[in-house]
C-alpha positions as a Markdown table, in Angstrom:
| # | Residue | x | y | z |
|---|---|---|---|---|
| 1 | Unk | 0.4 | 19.7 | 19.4 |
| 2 | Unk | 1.2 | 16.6 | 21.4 |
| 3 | Unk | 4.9 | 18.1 | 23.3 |
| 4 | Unk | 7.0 | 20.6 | 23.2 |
| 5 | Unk | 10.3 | 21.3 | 24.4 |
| 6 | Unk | 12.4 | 24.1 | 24.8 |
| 7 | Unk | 16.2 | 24.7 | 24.7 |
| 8 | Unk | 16.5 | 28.6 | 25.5 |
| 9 | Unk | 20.4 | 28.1 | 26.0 |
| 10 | Unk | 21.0 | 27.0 | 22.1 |
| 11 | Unk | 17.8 | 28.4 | 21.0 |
| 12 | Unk | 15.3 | 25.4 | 19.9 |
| 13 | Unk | 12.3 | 24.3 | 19.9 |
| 14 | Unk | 11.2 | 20.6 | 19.4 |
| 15 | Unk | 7.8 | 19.6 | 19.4 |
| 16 | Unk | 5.1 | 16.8 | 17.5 |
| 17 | Unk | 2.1 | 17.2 | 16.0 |
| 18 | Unk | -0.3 | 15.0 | 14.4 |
| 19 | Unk | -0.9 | 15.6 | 10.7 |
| 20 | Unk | -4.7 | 15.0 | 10.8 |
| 21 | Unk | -7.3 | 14.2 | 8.3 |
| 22 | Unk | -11.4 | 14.4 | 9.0 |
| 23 | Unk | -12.8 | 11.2 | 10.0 |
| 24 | Unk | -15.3 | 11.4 | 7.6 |
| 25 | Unk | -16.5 | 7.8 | 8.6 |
| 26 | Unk | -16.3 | 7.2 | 11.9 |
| 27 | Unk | -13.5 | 4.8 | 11.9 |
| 28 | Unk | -10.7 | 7.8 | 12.7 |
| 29 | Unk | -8.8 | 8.6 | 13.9 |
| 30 | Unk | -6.5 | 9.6 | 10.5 |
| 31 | Unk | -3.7 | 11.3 | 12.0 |
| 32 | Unk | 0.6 | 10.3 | 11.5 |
| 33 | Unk | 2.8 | 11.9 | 14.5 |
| 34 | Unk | 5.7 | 14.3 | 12.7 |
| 35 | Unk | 8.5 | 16.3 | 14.6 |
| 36 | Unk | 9.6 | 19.2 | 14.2 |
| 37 | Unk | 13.1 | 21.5 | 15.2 |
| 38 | Unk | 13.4 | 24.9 | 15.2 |
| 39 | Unk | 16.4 | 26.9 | 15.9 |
| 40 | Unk | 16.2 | 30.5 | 16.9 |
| 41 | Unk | 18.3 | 33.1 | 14.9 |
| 42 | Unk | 17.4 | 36.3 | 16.9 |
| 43 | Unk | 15.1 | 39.3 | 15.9 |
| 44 | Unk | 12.2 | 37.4 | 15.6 |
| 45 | Unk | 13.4 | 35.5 | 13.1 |
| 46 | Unk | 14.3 | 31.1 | 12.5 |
| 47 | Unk | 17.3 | 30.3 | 11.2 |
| 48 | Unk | 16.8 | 26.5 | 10.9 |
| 49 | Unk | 13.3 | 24.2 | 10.4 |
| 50 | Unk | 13.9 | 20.6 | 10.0 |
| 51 | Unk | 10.3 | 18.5 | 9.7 |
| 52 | Unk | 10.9 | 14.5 | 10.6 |
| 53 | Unk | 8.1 | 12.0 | 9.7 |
| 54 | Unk | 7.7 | 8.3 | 8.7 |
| 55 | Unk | 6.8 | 8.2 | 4.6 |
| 56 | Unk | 5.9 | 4.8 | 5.0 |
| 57 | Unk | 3.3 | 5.6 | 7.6 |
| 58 | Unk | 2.2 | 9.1 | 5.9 |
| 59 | Unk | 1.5 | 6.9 | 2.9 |
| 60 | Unk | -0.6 | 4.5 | 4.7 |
| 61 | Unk | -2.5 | 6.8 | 6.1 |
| 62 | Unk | -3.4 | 8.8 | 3.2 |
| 63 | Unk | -4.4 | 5.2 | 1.6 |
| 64 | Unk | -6.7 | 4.8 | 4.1 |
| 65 | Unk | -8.3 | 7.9 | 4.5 |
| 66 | Unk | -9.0 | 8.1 | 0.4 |
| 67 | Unk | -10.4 | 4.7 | 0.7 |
| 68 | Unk | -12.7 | 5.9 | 3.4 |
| 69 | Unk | -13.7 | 9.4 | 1.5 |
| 70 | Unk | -14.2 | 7.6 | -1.5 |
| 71 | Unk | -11.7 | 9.1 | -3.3 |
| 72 | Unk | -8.6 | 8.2 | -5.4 |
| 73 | Unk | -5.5 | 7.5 | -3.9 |
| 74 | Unk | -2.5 | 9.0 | -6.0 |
| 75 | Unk | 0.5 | 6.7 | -7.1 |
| 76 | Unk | 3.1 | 7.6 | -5.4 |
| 77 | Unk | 6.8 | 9.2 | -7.1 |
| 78 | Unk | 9.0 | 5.5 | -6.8 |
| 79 | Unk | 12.1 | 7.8 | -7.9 |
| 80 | Unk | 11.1 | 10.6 | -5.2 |
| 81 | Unk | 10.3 | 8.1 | -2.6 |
| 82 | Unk | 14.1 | 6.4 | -2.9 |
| 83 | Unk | 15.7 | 9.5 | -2.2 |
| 84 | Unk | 14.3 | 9.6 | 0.9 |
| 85 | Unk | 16.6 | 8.5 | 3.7 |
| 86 | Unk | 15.3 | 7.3 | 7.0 |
């Protein structure tokens, strides 16, 4: 986790992680920040999760990485990828 925040008045929870892959050769680190809300319903329980990241940088990454691991790099979904809205 790199932060967190708390809102204990309105019940969320903000925080970033990295989404990391294994430097599997020494050039790492492979890692895109995301962010994440959560809002508290009561009883345990979320009522709301909403995950932000950057697609272009996700891809990139993951590009990377595969190059590096010597594996394939899937084409990505065109049609999938334009109905995402930054």
């Amino acid at each position: 986790m790199l932060w967190r925040t708390f809102n204990e008045e309105d019940g969320l929870v903000v925080f970033a992680v990295g989404n990391d892959m294994p430097d599997v050769d020494g050039k790492g680190p492979y890692s895109v920040p995301s962010w994440t809300l959560l809002e508290y319903a009561g009883n345990k329980q979320w009522s709301r999760e909403e995950d932000i990241y950057h697609p272009d940088a996700m891809l990139k990454m993951l590009g990377r990485w595969c190059d590096a691991a010597g594996v394939a790099f899937p084409e990505p979904d065109i049609q999938a990828l334009s109905l995402i809205h930054i």
